[in-house]
ZATIBA-894433 format. One record per residue (C-alpha): residue number from 1; residue in three letters; x, y, z. Coordinates in nm, 3 decimals, always signed. Layout:
N
NODE seq type      px      py      pz
NODE NUM  Ala       X       Y       Z
...
REM end
This chain:
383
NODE seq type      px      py      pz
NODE   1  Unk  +0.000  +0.000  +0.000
NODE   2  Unk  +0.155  +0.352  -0.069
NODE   3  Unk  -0.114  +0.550  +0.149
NODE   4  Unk  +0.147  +0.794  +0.327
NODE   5  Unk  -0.066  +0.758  +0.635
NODE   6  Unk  -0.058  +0.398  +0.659
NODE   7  Unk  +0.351  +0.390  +0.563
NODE   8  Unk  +0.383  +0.651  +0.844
NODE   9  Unk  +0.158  +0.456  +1.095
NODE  10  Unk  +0.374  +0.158  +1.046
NODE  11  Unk  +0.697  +0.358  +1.075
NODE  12  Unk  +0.575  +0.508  +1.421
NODE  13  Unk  +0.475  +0.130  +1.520
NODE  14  Unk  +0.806  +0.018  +1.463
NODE  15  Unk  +1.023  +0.268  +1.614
NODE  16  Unk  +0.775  +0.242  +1.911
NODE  17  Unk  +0.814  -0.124  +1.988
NODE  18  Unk  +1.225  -0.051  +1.898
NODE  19  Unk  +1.139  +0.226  +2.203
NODE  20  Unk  +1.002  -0.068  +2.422
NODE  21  Unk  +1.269  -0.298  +2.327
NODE  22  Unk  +1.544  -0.090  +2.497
NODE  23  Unk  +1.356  +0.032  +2.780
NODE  24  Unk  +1.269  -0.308  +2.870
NODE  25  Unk  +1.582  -0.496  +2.805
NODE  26  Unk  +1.777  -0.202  +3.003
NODE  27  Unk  +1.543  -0.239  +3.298
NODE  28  Unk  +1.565  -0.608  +3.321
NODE  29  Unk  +1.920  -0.663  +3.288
NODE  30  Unk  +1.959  -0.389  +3.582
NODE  31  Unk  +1.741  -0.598  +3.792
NODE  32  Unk  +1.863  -0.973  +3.688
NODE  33  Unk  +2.224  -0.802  +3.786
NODE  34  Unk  +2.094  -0.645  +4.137
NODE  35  Unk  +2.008  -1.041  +4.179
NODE  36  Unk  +2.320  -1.186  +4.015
NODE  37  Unk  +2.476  -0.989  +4.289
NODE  38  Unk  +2.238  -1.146  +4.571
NODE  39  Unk  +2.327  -1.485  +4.380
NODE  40  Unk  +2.644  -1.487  +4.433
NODE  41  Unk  +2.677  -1.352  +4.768
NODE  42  Unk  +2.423  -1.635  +4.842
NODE  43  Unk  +2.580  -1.905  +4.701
NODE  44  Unk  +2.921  -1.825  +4.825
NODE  45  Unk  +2.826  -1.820  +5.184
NODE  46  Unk  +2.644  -2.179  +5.158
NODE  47  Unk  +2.986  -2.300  +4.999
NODE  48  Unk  +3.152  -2.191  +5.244
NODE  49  Unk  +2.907  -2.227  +5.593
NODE  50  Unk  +2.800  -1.902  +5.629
NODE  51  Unk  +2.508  -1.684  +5.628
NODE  52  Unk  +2.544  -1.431  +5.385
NODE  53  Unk  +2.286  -1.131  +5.324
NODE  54  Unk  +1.995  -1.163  +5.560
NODE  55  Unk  +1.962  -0.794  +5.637
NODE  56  Unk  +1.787  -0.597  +5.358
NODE  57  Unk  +1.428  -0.720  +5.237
NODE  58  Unk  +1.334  -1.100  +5.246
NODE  59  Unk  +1.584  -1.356  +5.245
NODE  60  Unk  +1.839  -1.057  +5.207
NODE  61  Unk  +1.720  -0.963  +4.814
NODE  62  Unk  +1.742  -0.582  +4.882
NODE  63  Unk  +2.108  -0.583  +4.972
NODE  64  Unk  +2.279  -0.512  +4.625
NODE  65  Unk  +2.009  -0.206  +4.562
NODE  66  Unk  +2.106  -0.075  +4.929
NODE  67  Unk  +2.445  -0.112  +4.851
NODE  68  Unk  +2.444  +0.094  +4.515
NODE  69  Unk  +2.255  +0.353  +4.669
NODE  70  Unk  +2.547  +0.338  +4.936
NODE  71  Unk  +2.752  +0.410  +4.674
NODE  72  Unk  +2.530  +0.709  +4.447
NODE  73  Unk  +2.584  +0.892  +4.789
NODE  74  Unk  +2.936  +0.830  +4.910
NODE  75  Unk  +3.202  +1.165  +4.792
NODE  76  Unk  +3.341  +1.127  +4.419
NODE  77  Unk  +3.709  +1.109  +4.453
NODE  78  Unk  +3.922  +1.243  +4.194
NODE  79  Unk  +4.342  +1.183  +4.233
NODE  80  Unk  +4.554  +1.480  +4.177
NODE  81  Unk  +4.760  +1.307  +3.919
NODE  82  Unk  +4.488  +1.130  +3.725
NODE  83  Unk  +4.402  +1.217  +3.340
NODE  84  Unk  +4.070  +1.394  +3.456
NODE  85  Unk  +3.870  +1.322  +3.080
NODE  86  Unk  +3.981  +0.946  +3.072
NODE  87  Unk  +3.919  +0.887  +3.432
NODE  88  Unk  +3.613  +0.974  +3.416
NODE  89  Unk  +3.520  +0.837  +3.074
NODE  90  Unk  +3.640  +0.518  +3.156
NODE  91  Unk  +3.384  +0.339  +3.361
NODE  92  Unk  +3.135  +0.397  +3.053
NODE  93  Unk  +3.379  +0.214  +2.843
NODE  94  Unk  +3.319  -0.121  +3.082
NODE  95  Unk  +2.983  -0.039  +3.118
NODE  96  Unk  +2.823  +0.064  +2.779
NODE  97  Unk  +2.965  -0.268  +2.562
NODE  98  Unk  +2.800  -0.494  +2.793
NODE  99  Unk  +2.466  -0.363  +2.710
NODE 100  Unk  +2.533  -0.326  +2.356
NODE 101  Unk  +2.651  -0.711  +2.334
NODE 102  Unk  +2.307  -0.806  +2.594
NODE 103  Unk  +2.146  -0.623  +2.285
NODE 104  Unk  +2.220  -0.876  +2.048
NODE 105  Unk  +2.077  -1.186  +2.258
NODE 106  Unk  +1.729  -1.332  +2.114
NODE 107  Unk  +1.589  -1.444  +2.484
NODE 108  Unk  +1.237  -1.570  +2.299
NODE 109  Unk  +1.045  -1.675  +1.977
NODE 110  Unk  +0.862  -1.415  +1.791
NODE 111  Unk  +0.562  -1.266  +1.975
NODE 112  Unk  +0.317  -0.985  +1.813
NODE 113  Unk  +0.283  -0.604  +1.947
NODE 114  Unk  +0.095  -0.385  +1.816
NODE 115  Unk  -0.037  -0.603  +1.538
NODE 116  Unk  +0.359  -0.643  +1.384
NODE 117  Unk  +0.541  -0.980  +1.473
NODE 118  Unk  +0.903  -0.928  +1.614
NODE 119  Unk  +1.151  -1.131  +1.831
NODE 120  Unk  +1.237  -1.097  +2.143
NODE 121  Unk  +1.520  -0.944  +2.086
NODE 122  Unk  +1.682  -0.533  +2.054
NODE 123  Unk  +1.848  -0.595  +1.770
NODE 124  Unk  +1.974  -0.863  +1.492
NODE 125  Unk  +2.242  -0.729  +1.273
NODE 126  Unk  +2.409  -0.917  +1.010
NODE 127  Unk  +2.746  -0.898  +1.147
NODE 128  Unk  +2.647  -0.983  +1.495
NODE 129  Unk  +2.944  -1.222  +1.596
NODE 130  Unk  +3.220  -0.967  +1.460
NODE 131  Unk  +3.029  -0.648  +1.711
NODE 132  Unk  +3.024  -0.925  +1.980
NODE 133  Unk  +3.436  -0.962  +1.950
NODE 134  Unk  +3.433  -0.593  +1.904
NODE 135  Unk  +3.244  -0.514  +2.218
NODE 136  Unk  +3.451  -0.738  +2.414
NODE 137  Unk  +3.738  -0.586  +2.304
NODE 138  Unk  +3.644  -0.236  +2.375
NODE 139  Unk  +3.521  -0.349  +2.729
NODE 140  Unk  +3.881  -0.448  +2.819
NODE 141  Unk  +3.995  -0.025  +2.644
NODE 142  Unk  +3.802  +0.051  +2.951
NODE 143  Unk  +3.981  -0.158  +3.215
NODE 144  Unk  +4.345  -0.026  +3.058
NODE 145  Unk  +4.238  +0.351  +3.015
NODE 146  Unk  +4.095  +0.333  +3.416
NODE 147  Unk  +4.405  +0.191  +3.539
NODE 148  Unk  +4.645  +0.428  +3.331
NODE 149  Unk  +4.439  +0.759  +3.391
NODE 150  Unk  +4.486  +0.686  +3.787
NODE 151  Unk  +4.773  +0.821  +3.780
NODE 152  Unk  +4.856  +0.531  +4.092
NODE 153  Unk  +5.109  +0.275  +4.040
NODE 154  Unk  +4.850  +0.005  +4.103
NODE 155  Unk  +4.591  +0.083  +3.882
NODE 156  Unk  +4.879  +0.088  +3.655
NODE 157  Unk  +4.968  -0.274  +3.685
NODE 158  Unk  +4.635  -0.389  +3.682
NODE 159  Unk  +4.577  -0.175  +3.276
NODE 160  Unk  +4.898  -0.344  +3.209
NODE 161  Unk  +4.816  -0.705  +3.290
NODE 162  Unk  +4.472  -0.652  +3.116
NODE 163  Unk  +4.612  -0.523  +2.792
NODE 164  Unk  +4.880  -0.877  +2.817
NODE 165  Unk  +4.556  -1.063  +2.925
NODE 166  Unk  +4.301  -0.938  +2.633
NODE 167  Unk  +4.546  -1.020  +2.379
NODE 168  Unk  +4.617  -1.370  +2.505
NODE 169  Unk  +4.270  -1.460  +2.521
NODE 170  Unk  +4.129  -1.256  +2.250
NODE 171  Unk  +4.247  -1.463  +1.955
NODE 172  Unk  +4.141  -1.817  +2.126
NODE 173  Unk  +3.833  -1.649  +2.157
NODE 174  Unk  +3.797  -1.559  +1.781
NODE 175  Unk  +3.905  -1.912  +1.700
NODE 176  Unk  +3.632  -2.084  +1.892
NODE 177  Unk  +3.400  -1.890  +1.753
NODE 178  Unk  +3.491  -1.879  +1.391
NODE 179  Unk  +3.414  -2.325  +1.447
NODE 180  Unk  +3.059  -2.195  +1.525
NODE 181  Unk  +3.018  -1.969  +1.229
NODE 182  Unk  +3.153  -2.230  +0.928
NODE 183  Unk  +2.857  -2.480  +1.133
NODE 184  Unk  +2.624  -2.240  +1.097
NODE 185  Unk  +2.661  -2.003  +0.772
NODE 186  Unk  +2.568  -1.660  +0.919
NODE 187  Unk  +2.708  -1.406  +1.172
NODE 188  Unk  +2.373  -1.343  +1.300
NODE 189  Unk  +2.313  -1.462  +1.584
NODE 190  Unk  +1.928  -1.526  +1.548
NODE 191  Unk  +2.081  -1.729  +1.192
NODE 192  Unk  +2.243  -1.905  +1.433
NODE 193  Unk  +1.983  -1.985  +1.736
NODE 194  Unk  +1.766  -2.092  +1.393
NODE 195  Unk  +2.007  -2.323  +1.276
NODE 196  Unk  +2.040  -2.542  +1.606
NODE 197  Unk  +1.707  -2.595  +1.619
NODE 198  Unk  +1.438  -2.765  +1.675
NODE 199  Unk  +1.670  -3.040  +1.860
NODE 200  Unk  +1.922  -3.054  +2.140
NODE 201  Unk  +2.153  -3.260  +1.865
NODE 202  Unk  +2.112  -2.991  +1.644
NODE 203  Unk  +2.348  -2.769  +1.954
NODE 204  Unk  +2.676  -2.641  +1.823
NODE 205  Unk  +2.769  -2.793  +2.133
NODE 206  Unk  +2.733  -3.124  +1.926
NODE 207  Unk  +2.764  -3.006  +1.611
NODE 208  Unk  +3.084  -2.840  +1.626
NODE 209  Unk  +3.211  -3.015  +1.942
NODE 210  Unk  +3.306  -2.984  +2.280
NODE 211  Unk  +3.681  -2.875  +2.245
NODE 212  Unk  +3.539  -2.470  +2.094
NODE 213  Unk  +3.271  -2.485  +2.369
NODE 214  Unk  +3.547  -2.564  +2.632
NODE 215  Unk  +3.845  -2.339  +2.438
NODE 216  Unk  +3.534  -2.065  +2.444
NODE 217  Unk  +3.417  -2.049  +2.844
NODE 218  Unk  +3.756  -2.038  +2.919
NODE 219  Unk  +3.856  -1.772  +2.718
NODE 220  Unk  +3.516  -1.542  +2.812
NODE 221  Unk  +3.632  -1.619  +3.191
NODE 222  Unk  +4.007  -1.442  +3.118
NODE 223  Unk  +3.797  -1.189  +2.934
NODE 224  Unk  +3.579  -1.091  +3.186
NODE 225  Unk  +3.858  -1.108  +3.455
NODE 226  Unk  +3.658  -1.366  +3.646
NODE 227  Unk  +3.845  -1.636  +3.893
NODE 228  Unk  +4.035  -1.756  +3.859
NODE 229  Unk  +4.186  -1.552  +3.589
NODE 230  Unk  +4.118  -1.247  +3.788
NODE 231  Unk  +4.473  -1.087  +3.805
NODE 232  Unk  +4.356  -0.734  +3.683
NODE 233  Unk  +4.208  -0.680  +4.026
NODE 234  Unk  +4.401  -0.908  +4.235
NODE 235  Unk  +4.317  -0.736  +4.572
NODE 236  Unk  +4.581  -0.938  +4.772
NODE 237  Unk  +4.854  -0.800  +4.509
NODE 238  Unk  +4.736  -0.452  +4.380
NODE 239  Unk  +4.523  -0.336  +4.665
NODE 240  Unk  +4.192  -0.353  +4.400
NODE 241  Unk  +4.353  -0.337  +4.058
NODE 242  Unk  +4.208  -0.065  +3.808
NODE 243  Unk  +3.958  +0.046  +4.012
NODE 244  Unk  +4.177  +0.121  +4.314
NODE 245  Unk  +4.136  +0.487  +4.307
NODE 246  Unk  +3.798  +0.484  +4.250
NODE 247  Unk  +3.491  +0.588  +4.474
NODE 248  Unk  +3.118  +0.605  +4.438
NODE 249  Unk  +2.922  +0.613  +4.123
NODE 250  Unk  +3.245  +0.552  +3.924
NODE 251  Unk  +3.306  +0.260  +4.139
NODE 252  Unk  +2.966  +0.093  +4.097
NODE 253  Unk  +2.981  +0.128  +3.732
NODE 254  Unk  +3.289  -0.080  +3.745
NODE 255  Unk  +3.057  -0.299  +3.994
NODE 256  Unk  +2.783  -0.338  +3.755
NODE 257  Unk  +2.964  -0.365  +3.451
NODE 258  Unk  +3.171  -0.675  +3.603
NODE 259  Unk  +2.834  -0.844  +3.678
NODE 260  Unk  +2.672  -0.698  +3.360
NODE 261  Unk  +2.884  -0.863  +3.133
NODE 262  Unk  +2.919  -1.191  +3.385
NODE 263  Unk  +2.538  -1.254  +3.299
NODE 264  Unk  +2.547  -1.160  +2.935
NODE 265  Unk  +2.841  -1.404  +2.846
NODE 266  Unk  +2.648  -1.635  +2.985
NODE 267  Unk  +2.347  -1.567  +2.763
NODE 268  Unk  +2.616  -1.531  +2.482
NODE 269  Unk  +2.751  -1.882  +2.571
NODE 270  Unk  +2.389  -2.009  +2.521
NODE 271  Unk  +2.280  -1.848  +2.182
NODE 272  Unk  +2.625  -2.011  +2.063
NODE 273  Unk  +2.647  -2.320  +2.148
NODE 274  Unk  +2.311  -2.438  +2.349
NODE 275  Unk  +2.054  -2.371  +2.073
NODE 276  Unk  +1.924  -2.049  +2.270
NODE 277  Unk  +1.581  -2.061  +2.334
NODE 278  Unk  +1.491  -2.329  +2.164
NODE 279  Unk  +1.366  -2.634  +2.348
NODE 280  Unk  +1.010  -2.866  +2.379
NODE 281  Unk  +0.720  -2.629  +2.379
NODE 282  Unk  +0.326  -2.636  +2.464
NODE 283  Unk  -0.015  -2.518  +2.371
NODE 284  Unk  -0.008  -2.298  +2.680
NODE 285  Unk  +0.149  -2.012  +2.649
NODE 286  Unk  +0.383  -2.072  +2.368
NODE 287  Unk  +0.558  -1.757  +2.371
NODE 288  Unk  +0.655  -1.834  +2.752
NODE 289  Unk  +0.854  -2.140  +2.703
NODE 290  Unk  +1.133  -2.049  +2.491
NODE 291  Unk  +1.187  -1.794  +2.764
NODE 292  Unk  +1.222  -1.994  +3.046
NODE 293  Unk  +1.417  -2.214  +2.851
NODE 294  Unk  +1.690  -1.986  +2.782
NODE 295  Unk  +1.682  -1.881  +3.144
NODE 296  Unk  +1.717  -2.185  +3.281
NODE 297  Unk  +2.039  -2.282  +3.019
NODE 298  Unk  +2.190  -1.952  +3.139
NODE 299  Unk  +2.135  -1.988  +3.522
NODE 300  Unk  +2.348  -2.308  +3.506
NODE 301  Unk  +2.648  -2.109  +3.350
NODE 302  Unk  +2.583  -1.843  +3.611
NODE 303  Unk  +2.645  -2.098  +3.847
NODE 304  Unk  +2.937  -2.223  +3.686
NODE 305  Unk  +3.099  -1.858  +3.760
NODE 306  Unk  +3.011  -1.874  +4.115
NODE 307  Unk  +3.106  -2.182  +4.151
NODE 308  Unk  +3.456  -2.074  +3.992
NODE 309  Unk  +3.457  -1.824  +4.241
NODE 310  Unk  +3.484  -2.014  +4.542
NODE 311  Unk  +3.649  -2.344  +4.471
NODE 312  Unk  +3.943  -2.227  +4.217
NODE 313  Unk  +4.245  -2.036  +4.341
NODE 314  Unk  +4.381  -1.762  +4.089
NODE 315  Unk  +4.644  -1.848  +3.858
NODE 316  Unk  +5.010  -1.720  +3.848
NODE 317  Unk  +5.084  -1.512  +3.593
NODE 318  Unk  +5.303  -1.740  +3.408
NODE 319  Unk  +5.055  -1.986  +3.418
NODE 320  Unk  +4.833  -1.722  +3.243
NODE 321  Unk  +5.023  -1.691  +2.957
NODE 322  Unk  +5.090  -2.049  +2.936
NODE 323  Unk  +4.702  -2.128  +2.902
NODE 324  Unk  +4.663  -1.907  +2.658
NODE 325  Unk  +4.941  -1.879  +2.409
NODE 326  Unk  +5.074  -2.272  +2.423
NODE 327  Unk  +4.735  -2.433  +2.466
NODE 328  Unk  +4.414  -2.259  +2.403
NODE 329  Unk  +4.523  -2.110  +2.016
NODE 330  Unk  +4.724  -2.339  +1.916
NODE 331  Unk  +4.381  -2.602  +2.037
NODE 332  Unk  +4.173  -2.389  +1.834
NODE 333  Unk  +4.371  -2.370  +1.563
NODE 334  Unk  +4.380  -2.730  +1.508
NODE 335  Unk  +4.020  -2.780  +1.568
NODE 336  Unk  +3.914  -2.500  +1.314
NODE 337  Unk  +4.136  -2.694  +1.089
NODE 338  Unk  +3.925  -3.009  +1.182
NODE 339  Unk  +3.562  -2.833  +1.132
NODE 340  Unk  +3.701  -2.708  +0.814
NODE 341  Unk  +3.830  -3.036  +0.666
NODE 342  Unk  +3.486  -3.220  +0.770
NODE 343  Unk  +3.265  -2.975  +0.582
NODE 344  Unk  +3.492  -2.992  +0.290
NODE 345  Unk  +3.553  -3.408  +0.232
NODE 346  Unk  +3.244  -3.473  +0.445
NODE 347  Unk  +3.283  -3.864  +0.352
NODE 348  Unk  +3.633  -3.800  +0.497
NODE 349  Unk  +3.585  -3.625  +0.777
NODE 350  Unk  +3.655  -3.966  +1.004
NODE 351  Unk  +3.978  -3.961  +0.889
NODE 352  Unk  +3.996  -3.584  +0.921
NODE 353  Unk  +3.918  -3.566  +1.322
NODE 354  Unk  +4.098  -3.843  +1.400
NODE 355  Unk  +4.431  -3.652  +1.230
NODE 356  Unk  +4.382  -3.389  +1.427
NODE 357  Unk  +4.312  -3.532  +1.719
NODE 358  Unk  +4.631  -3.716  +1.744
NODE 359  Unk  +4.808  -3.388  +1.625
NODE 360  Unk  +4.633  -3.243  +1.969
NODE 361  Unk  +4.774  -3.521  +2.137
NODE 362  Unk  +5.118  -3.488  +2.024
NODE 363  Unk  +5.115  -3.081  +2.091
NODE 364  Unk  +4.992  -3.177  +2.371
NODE 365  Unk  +5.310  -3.455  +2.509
NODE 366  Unk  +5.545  -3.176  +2.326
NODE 367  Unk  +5.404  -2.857  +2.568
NODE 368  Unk  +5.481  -3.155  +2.851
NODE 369  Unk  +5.801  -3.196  +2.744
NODE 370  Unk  +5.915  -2.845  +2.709
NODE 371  Unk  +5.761  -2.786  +3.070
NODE 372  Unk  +5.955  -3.072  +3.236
NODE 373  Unk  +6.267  -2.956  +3.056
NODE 374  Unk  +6.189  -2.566  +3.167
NODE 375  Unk  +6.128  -2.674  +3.538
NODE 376  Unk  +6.426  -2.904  +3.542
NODE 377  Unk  +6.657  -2.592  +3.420
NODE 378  Unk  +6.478  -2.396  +3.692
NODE 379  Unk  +6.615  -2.632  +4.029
NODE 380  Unk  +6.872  -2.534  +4.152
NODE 381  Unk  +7.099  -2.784  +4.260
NODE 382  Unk  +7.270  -2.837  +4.647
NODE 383  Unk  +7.670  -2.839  +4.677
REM end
């Protein structure tokens, strides 16, 4: 129809449910963080026989909201030697990409508003994967600009080991993921929900295998300076990392951003490898199943991070830089190599995994070798 009302009836429907989109998806993913927060704190203490929060609202669920308006109220320090622009630009550089990437996450099927169908989901661009490694990348510009503009030899440290610790993990990370794209033939990643479904053996967990998925949550973990890879912070070391001269609002954007991006990785691990919201549905309600399927998948990894938390101890620094330069590229690497080789001689693609699986092997008993041989230099031997 080329009525100019009805064109610019639609066009106002569209950017109003766009509107809603944001609003909503901003809203919720402040509150499932205020409760990611509550998690956590929760979980830990049962680990480890204590209480935990018990003070604020039922069962202690108000005590990350009382907390961060704590922090709105407490006096915004600035040092006398910080970069006064960047320090104060550089909590939005932590906290901003972990929305954007959230933005990206299809968390339902397609429901109707406002009589147009749409997913639930902000936003579906074409190039999604390549803005998600973008994003992540920026997020860590954030950490390295807050501990530089300090101005504080700590802080300092802590930029430095993140810049070492993003480019370690970053191209693991790229690796894992490119497995997932040649599986699936898009970037998008509602292409990609679409083309593990309707079956759990459909998963890129399946599909592409176990050794990305693995190579992947490890490398999101270093990325997101989570324990145990959590040496940009490393309070017993650096006092509190980048964020050591930092003080109220500034400080809880670092706070939320950590937390932010802890539960959208998860959702990100999900939509990649776990089929996304896709799962058995019903008569009733069919637009509410999808959605508590995908919550469900993504609780379990946020329990996987708390769980990290408070059973791992946090690697050396050596051992850092091991795990990523000697074992997780050169892993993904080979495995690419495998994905690509099956999809190309698919009637040889037996014979294809099982090369590079003994080439993973043998990388594997060289790294050994070259360790034993490194630590035996290292003794030092009695007169």
């Amino acid at each position: 129809m080329n009525d100019p009302l009805f064109i610019h009836g639609v066009t106002l429907a569209v950017i109003l449910i766009v509107l809603i989109k944001v609003v909503v998806a901003f809203a919720l993913l402040l509150i499932l963080v205020m409760l990611l927060i509550w998690f956590e704190r929760k979980l830990i203490s049962d680990m480890q026989n204590r209480i935990g929060p018990n003070r604020a609202g039922p069962w202690g669920l108000l005590q990350s909201l009382a907390d961060g308006i704590k922090l709105f109220f407490k006096e915004d320090l600035l040092p006398e030697k910080a970069d006064k622009r960047l320090f104060r630009l550089a909590p939005f550089f932590v906290t901003v990409p972990a929305f954007l990437v959230f933005c990206l996450v299809p968390i339902g099927g397609e429901v109707t508003w406002f009589g147009h169908s749409t997913y639930l989901q902000v936003a579906n661009p074409s190039i999604g994967v390549l803005f998600l490694l973008a994003m992540s990348s920026v997020s860590v510009y954030g950490v390295m600009l807050a501990g530089w503009s300090s101005g504080s030899k700590y802080p300092l440290l802590g930029s430095v080991r993140a810049s070492a610790q993003m480019i370690s993990y970053e191209a693991a990370l790229g690796l894992s993921l490119a497995g997932v794209v040649l599986e699936s033939h898009t970037l998008s990643t509602r292409g990609i929900v679409l083309s593990q479904a309707p079956h759990f053996w459909f998963w890129n967990l399946l599909r592409v295998g176990i050794v990305p998925f693995i190579v992947f949550l490890i490398a999101i973990t270093a990325e997101l300076n989570r324990p145990p890879f959590d040496l940009v912070e490393a309070e017993q070391e650096l006092v509190g990392g980048f964020h050591t001269e930092y003080s109220s609002i500034r400080f809880a954007l670092f706070y939320l951003a950590e937390y932010m991006n802890t539960l959208t990785m998860s959702a990100i691990v999900v939509t990649l490898f776990l089929g996304g919201p896709s799962g058995p549905g019903f008569t009733f309600l069919p637009w509410l199943w999808p959605i508590l399927w995908f919550a469900g998948k993504t609780l379990v990894f946020l329990f996987c991070y708390v769980w990290f938390r408070a059973a791992l101890p946090r690697l050396r620094y050596d051992q850092l830089m091991d795990l990523g330069w000697k074992i997780l590229i050169p892993v993904s690497l080979i495995w690419l190599l495998v994905i690509a080789g099956e999809l190309v001689y698919k009637f040889g693609g037996l014979i294809v995994v099982g090369a590079g699986v003994v080439a993973m092997l043998l990388l594997f008993r060289s790294l050994q070798v070259g360790r034993n041989r490194m630590d035996e230099g290292e003794k030092v031997v009695e007169p």
